[in-house]
N, C-alpha and C positions, 0 to 999 in steps of 0.2 A: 455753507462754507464756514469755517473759524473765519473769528474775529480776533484779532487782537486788542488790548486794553486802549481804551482812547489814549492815554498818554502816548504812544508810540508815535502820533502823528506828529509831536513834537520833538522827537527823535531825531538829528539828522544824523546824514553819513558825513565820515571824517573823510572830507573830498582828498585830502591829503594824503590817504590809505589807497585811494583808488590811483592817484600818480603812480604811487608808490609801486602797485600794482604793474600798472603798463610799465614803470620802466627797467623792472624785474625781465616783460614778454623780451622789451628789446635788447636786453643784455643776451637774455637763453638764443637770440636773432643772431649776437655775437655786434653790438651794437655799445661802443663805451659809454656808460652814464658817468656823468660826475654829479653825485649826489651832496645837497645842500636843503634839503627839504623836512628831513626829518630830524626831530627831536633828542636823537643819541650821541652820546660821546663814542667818539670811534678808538678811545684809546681800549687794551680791553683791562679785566679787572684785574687789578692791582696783586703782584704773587702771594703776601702775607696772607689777604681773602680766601685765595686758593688754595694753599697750604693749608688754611684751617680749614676748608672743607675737606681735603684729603684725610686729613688725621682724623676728622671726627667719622667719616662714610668707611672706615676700615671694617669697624666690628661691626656693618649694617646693621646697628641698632635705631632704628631710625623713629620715634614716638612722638605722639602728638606733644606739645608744649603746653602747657597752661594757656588761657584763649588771650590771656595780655600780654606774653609773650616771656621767654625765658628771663627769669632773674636777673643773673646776672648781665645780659643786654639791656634790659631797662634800666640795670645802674652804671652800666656803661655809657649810656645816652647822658643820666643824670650829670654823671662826670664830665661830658663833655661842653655844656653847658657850662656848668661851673668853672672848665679851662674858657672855652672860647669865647663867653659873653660873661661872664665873673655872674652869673646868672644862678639861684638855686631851685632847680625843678626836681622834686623829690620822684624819685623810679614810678611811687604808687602813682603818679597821675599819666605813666609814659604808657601806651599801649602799643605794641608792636602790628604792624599790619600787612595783610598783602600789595606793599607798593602805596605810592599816596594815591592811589583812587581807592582804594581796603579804606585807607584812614577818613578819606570825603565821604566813602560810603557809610562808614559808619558813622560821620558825626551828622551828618542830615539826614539818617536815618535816626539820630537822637532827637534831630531838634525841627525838621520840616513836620509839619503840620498840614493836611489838604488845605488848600486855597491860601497857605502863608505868603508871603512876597516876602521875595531875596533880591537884593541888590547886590550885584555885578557889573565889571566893565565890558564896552561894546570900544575895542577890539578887548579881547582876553581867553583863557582858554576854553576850546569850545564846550569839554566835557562837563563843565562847571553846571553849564547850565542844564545838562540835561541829568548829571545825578539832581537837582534841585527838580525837577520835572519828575524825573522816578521815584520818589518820593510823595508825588502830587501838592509839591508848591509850585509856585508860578515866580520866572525867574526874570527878572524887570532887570534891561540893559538901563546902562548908564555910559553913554556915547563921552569919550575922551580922547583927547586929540594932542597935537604935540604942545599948545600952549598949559594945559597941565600936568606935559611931560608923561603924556598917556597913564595918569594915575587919577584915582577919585580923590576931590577934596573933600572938606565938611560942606563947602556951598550944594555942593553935590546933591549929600546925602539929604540935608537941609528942602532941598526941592523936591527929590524923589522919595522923601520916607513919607509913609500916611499911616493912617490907625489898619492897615493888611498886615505893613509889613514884620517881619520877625528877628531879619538879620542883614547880616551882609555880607558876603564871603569874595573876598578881596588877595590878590598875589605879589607878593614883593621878594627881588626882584619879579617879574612878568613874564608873560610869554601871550603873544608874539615881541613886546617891544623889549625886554631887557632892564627898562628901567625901574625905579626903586621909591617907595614912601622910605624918607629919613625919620630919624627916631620922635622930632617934633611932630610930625604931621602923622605917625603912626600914633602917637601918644592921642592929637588930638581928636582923630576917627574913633579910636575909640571910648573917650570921654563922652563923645555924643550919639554911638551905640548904647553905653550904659545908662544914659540920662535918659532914654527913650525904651529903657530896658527891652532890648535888644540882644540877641546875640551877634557876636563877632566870630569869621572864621579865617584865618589869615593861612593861606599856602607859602609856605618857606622853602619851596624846593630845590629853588636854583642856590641856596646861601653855602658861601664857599665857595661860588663860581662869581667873585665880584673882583674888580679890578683897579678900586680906588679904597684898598681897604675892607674889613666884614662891613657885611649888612647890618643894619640894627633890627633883637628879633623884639616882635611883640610882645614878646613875654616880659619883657621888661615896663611896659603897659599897662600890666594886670595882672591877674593870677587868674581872672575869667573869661581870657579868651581861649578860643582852641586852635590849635597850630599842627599846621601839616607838616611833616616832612618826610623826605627820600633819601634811599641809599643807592638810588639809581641815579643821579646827576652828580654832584661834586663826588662820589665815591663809587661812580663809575662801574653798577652794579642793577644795572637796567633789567637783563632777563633772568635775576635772583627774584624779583617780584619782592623786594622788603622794601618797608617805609614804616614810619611811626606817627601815632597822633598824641601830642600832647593835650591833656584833660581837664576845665577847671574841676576843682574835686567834687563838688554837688552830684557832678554826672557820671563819676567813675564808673560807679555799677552799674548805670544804665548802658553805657561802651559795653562794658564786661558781657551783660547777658546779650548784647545784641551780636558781640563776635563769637560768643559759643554758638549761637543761633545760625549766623550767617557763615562763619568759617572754620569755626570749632577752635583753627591756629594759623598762624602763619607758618611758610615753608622752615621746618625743624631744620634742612639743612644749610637753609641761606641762613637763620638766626646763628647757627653756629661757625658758619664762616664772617656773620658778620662783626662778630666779637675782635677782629684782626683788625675790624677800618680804624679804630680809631690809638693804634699804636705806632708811636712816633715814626717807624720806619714807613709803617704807609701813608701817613701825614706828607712828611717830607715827596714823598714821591707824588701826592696830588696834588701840594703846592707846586713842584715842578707844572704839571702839565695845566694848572690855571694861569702859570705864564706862558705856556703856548698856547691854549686861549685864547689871550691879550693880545698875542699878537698876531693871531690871526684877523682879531677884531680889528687890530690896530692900521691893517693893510687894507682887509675887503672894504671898510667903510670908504675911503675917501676913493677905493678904485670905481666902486661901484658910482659912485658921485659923479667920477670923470666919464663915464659910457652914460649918463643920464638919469639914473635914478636919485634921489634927494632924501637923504638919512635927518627927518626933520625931531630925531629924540636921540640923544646920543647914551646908546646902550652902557647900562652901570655894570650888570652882570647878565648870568644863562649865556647861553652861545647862537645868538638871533642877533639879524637887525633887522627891523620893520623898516620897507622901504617903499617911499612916495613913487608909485610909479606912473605919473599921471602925465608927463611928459610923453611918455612911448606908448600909452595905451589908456582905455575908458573899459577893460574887462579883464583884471586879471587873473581870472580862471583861463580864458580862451587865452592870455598871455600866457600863462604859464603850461599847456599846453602846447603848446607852441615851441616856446621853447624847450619843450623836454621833446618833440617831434624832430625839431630840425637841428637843434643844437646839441643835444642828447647834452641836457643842463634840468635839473630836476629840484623846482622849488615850491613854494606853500602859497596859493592864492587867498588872496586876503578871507575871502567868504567863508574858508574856516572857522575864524576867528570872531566872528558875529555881523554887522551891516553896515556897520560906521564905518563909510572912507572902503568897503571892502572893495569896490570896485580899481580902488587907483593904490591898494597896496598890496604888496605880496612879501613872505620874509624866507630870509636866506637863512640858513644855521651855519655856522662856521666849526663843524662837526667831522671836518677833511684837513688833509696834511693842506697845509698853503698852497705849496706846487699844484694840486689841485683846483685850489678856490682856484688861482690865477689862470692856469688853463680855461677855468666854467667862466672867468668875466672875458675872456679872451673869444671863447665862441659866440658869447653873447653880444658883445663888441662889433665882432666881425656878421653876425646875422641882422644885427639893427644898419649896420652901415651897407 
């Protein structure tokens, strides 16, 4: 019989994908879901996006791009930096990618090593660990809870780093919790990556979708770490598959030949629709819908509170709240479950997300019109009572 590569076994499935699945069967049943499970903005992409894809697919000329991606997009990125974090990231170190898993792939395709150890948070997202596993390093949770506001400190790193490890690859804001390393604490993780010469890899996806003001990016940290980002969450451009990794410069051309290798280029037509995200008219229209958002956030939090679950980290940005659900249950896969059975309410069981606490947390996305959420706390309401 084939075998597959030993790594596979540490592979899991996105249990979330298989919900997802069934509550797909029972809608085609004719069965209403209110979905709050999955990871997407439900608003869709923005018209200036679209409009440039229109005008560029006219003349089907459609060609691969350079493998770091179209010029002028990587200085459009530069630009954007420079408005929004008064930041200066020169284009040469921006690489254009398929989506921020393109970008994760290829910077631990840069920098994992067999047998390296990566540190990561346990809750955080799951794919994390296993691009570090597909690589053949070994991905060392680091269990965090609501008293460090579900993020790693230095104490952290301090106990879990030994002569294995290589790096650390860390999300702000997060997913599942939302919440954020501020520019202190960002500063000083990675002071004590570099003293331990280390690499740093910081996911920036959610930035943009924050609520108490921007995020503060790493880059402001250093010019050596590398930074994920998406044009699928704040610009609302999910099934374009674009995202970008920012590069310290040492390792440009090792990005470089590793995405001719791996993907030649990213999708020619989403790069040139995505030249549209970052002009004023569709700015304004994404800050529009990061205050609805907020208020979404602003609602489900404390409803969800009143039916029994406990918001023990109060989400900064992304559109999740990780919630304590240890009151109504000790399983919440078989809770959630359950819920998407009899409530037809479709959310994320913690075990996603890695082992810490997974049993007693599960997270909502606030990724639906209100009227909705409040419907979904309403069946949930009335099935616990």
């Amino acid at each position: 019989m084939p075998v597959s590569a030993p790594r596979l076994a540490d592979i899991a499935p996105f249990h979330v994908m298989e919900l997802l699945g069934r509550a797909r069967e029972l809608e085609a049943q004719g069965r209403d879901i209110i979905h709050m499970e999955v990871g997407e903005p439900d608003f869709p992409t923005p018209e200036p996006i679209l409009a440039a894809a229109r005008e560029f697919l006219q003349d089907g000329r459609v060609f691969y791009t350079p493998a770091l991606g179209l010029p002028e997009l990587r200085e459009a990125i530069s630009g954007f930096y420079r408005q929004r974090y008064g930041i200066a990231v020169p284009a040469s170190r921006i690489a254009i990618t398929a989506g921020a898993s393109g970008a994760l792939t290829l910077a631990l395709a840069c920098l994992a090593a067999p047998g390296s150890e990566w540190l990561l948070t346990d809750p955080g997202y799951p794919c994390n660990r296993h691009f570090v596993r597909a690589f053949e390093g070994v991905p060392v949770s680091i269990p965090v809870g609501a008293a460090s506001n579900f993020q790693p400190t230095r104490l952290d790193l301090e106990q879990h780093w030994n002569e294995r490890t290589a790096g650390a690859l860390f999300a702000s804001p997060a997913n599942p919790t939302g919440t954020m390393l501020d520019a202190a604490e960002l500063a000083d993780i990675a002071d004590f990556v570099r003293q331990r010469q280390g690499q740093l890899i910081i996911d920036e996806i959610y930035h943009g979708l924050t609520y108490n003001g921007d995020a503060p990016t790493a880059l402001a940290a250093g010019d050596d770490i590398f930074v994920v980002q998406s044009f699928s969450k704040y610009f609302q451009m999910t099934g374009w598959r674009l995202g970008w990794l920012v590069i310290p410069e040492p390792f440009v051309r090792d990005v470089e030949k590793l995405a001719q290798n791996l993907f030649i280029s990213a999708s020619t037509p989403a790069q040139h629709a995505a030249l549209a995200a970052f002009q004023p008219e569709t700015i304004a229209l994404l800050e529009q819908r990061r205050t609805e958002f907020k208020a979404r956030r602003d609602y489900l939090a404390p409803a969800l509170e009143a039916i029994g679950f406990r918001i023990t980290a109060q989400p900064e940005g992304a559109f999740y709240l990780y919630a304590d659900c240890s009151a109504l249950t000790d399983d919440s896969f078989g809770f959630a479950r359950r819920l998407l059975e009899e409530a037809g309410v479709a959310i994320t069981p913690g075990i996603d997300f890695g082992n810490h606490g997974a049993s007693s947390h599960v997270r909502f996305a606030y990724t639906n019109a209100q009227a909705r959420l409040a419907e979904g706390v309403e069946r949930i309401r009335q099935l616990l009572a």
